[in-house]
N, C-alpha and C positions, 0 to 999 in steps of 0.2 A: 418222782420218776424212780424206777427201780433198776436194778442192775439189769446187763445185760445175762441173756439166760449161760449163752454159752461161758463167756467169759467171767461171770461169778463163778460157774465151775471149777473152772479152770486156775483161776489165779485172783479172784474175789476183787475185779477191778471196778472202783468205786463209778458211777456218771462220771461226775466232772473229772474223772482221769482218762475216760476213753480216748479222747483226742491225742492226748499227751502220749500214752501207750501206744495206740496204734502209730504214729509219725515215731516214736523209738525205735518200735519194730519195724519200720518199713525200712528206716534211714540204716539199722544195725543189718536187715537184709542186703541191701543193697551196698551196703561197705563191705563184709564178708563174703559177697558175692562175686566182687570186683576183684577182691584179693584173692581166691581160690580161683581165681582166674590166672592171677600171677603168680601167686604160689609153685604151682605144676610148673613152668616155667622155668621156676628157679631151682625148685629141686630135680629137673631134668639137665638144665645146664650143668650143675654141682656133680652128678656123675662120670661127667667129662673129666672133671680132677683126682674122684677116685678116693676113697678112704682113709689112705697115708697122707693125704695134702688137705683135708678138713679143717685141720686145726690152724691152717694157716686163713683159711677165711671168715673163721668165729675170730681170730685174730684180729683181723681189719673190721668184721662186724664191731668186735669190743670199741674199737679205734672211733669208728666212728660215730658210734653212741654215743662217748665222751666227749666228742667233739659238736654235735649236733643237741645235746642236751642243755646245756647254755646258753645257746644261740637262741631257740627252743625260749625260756624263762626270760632271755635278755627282749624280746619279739613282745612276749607275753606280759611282761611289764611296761611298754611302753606304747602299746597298740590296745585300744577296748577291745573286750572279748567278743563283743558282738561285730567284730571285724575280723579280728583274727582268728576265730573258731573259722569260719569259711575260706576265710586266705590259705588257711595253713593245706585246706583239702587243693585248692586250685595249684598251687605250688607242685603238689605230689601230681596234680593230675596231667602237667605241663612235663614233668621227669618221664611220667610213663609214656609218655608222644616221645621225647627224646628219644629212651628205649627201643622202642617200636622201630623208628627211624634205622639205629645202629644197629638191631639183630637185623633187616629188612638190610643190611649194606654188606655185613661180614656175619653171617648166621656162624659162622665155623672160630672163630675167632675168641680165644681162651680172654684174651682182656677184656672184652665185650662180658664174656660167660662170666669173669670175678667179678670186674666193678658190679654187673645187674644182682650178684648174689650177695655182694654188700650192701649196693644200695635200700635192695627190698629188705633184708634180715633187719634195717636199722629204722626203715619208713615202715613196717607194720606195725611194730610193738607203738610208734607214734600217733596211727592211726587209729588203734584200738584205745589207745592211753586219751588221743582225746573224748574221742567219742565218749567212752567211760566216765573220764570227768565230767563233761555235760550232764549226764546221769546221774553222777552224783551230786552237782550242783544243781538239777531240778527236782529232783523227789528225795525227800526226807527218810531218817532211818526206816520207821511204819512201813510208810509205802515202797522201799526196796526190797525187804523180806518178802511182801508180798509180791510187787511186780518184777523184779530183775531176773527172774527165771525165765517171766514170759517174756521180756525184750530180749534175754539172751537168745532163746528159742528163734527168735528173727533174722539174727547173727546166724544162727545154725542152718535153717531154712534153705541163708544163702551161701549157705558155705557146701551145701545138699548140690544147691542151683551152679555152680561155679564150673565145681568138676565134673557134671553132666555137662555144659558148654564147652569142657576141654575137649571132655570125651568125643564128641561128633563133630568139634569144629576143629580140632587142629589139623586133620589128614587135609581141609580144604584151604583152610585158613594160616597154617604154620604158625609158627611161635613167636612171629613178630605181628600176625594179625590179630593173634589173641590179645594183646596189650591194647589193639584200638577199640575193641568189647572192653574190657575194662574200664580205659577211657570213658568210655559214655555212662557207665555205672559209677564213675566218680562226679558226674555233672548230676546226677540225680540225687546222689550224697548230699552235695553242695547246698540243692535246695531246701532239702529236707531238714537241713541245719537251720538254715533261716527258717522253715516254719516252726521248727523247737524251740527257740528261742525266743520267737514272737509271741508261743504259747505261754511259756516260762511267764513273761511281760505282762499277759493276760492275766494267765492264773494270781499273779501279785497283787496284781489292781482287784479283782475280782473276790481277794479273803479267802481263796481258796489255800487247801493245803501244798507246801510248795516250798523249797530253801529261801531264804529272806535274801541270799545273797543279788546283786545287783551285775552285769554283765555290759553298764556303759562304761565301764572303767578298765584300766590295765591293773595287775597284779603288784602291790608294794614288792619292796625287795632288789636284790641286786640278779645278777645273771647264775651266781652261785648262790641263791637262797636254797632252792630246791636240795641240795648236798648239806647244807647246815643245818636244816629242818629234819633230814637222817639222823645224822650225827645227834642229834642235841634230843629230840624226841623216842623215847623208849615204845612206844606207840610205834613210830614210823619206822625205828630198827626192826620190832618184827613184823611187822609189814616186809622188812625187805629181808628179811633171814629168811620168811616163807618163800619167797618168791626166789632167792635164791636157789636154794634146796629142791624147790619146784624144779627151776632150769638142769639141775643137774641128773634128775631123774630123765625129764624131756630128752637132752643130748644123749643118753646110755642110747633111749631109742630111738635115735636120729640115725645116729651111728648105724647099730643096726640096721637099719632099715636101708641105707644110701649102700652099704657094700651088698647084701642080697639083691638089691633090683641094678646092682652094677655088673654082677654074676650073671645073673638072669634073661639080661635082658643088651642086647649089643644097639637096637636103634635108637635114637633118641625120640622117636616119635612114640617107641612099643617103649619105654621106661615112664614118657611122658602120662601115659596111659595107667600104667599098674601102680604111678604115687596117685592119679586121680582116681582111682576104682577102692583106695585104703581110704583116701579120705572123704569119699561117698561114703564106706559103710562107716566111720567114727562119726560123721556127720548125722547120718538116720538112729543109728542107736542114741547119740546125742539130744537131739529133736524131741524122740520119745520121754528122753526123761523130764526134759525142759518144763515141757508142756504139761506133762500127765503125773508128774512125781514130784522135781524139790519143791519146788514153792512151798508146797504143804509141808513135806519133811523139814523146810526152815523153820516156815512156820508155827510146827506143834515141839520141836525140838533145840532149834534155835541156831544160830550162825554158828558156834564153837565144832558141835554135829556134823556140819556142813564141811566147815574146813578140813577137819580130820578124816573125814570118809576115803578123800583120795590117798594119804600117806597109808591108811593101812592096808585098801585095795592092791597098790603098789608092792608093800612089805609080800604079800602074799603070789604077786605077781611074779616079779623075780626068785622067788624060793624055786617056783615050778621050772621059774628057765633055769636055773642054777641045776635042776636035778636034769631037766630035758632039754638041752639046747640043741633041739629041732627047727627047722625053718618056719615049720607048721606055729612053732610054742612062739616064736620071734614075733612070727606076724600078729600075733593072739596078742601078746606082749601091746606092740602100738597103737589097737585099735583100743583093748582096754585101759592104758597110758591117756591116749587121748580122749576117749570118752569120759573119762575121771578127771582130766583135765579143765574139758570145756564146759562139761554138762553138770558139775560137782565144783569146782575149786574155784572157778574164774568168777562166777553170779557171787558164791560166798565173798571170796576176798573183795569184790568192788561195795559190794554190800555195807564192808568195813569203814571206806573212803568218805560212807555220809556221815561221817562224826565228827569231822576233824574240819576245819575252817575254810573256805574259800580257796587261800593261798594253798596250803596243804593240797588241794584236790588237785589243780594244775601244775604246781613246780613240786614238793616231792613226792607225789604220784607219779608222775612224768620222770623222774630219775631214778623211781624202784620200776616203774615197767622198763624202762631202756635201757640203762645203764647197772642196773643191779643185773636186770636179765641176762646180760649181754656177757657178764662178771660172771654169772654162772656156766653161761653158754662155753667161752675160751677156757676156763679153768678145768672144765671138764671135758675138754675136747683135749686139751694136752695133757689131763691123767688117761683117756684112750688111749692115746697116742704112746703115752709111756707103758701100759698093759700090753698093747700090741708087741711094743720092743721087748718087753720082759717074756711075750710068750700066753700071755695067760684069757687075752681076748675076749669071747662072750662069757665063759665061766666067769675069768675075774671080774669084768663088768657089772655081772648080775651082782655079785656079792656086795660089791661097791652099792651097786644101786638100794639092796636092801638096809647096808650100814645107813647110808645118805636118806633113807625113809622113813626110816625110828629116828631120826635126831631131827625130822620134818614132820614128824606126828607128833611130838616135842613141844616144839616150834607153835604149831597149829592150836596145842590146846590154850597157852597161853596168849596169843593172839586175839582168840575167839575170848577168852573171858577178859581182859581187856576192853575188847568192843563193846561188852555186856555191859560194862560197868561204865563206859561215856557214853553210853545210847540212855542209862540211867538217869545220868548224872544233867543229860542235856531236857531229856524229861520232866524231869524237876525242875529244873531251870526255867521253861516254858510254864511247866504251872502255876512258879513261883512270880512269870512276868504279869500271868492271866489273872493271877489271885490279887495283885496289886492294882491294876489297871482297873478292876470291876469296883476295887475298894473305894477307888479315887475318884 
């Protein structure tokens, strides 16, 4: 049987991966699509507090990161994965009804408006973090260089799809009926995980290519493995120095972005609107590359490539606002932020995640997407905060941003040759198992 035509094009996926890629992609559309449902939401509520009072909600975000990430590994150590990967989605999907509920009771209501903008800031990076590990515990280094652009692409799709359902359903539907759309794109999440899973089960028995690892078991380890596994691995430090560095660039244009469409714009409905219409176009520019560009550029050039594209994009990015802080350069600023972000950084770094063991993938994965993120997010929300105080606002910010980019391009290149060299070393390893077993 030969490849399919389009998709050998596109991302050179083998037969017996089709199944598995397409159920990535569908399950990554339909998580992202859910969430860009929420997202708008949240970043509409958060205007209501205003850009002097940020830092107090990546505050409680930090908060509850640290607090949710243990809980998180202490669940995942003592529950098979082939339970808890679905539990964990039902869980979030049953908060989002809650929600729903409480904006539908006191839409105007500031405690309603923080807890939902804590709550979401601290369940998406969870949501992404697992899904991701799934990914990395089903497809082997090989096959993520070549497919993880095209399952991110899926994620992208519906992240395309999210903020066009804001766009023409909230004037009818309001911001507490969008949560019950969500809702239902989390039940289709749900199943989508069971059939990856089942696949995963298949492809093992089957000899196909595929992680050896096994998913009737819970995780070795205590509740704080995931944080000692940081600590103790130089691997998994920059792992989390990138991601760090990452978040701090993210927050300059967060920032940005939350007091412009608070200027701009007085309803909540007409704000709701212009965070959804930024993150349509980062999403379609996104799309485009997914699909029709990295794969290949991983693939002829290699992860290291990959990683660093977005720190120097960035470097360059901020020089311009530094010299032109226009509303016009701001907005240019987030979309190219983001697109560098999702379409560039996020495929590379997960890409990283298939080298490292089992345990690694779920506990400290799951404490550099959340909690390192999170580290990032507050740290640099109260250096704004202190910029603002001192006077010095989007000039000083840019500058920060371009410091914080060189020491993240850094960062990136050692990361990337790192990977290079366990993606080697696990290589050999396999042929050292094949070359024995054929002998024997």
């Amino acid at each position: 049987m030969g490849r399919s035509p389009v998709l050998g094009r596109i991302a050179q996926v083998r037969p017996g991966e089709r199944k598995a890629v397409a159920l990535a992609f569908a399950c990554n559309f339909a998580l992202l699509g859910s969430y860009y449902i929420l997202r708008p939401v949240r970043d509409t509520l958060a205007t209501s507090f205003g850009p002097e009072q940020l830092q107090l909600l990546f505050t409680g975000t930090f908060i509850g990161s640290l607090i949710a990430s243990p809980l998180y590994t202490a669940l995942a150590s003592r529950i098979a994965l082939r339970r808890f990967l679905p539990g964990v989605f039902w869980f979030w999907l049953l908060n989002v009804l809650l929600f729903q509920g409480l904006l539908a009771l006191a839409p105007q209501s500031r405690l309603v408006a923080g807890a939902y903008f804590i709550w979401l800031s601290v369940v998406n990076l969870f949501m992404i973090s697992v899904f991701w590990s799934l990914m990395a515990d089903l497809f082997t280094a090989p096959q993520a260089t070549r497919l993880f652009a095209l399952i991110a692409a899926g994620g992208t799709l519906g992240a395309i799809a999210g903020p066009l359902v804001t766009r023409f359903a909230v004037s009818a539907a309001g911001l507490d009926g969008l949560l019950l759309i969500a809702a239902a794109g989390f039940l289709v999440v749900i199943a989508l995980v069971h059939l990856l899973m089942r696949e995963k089960v298949s492809l093992r028995a089957g000899g196909a290519e595929v992680q050896s690892s096994s998913l009737e078991r819970g995780l070795p380890g205590n509740p704080l493995e995931g944080f000692g596994e940081v600590m103790r691995s130089a691997y998994s430090r920059n792992q989390a120095a990138f991601m760090f560095l990452m978040t701090w660039v993210n927050t300059v244009a967060y920032f940005f972005q939350t007091e412009l469409i608070a200027r701009a714009f007085t309803a909540l409905q007409g704000r709701a609107v212009a965070v959804a219409d930024i993150a349509l176009a980062v999403n379609i520019c996104t799309a485009l590359i997914l699909i029709f560009g990295l794969g290949r550029v991983l693939q002829r050039f290699g992860v290291t490539t990959g990683l660093l594209l977005n720190p120097l994009i960035m470097m360059a990015a901020f020089v311009v606002i530094a010299l032109s802080p226009t509303v016009l350069m701001i907005q240019a600023l987030q979309v190219v932020r983001s697109v560098s972000q999702y379409a560039i950084a996020r495929p590379s770094r997960e890409i990283c995640f298939t080298v490292v063991e089992q345990s690694s993938r779920y506990k400290a994965k799951n404490v550099i997407d959340t909690v390192v993120y999170r580290l990032g997010d507050v740290t640099s929300a109260w250096m704004q905060a202190g910029l603002r105080w001192a006077g010095l606002q989007i000039t000083g910010s840019a500058g920060v941003g371009f410091g914080v980019s060189v020491l993240w391009g850094v960062i990136a290149v050692l990361l990337g040759r790192r990977y290079e060299a366990l993606r080697a070393q696990r290589a050999g390893a396999l042929t050292d198992a094949r070359g024995t077993g054929a002998s024997s």
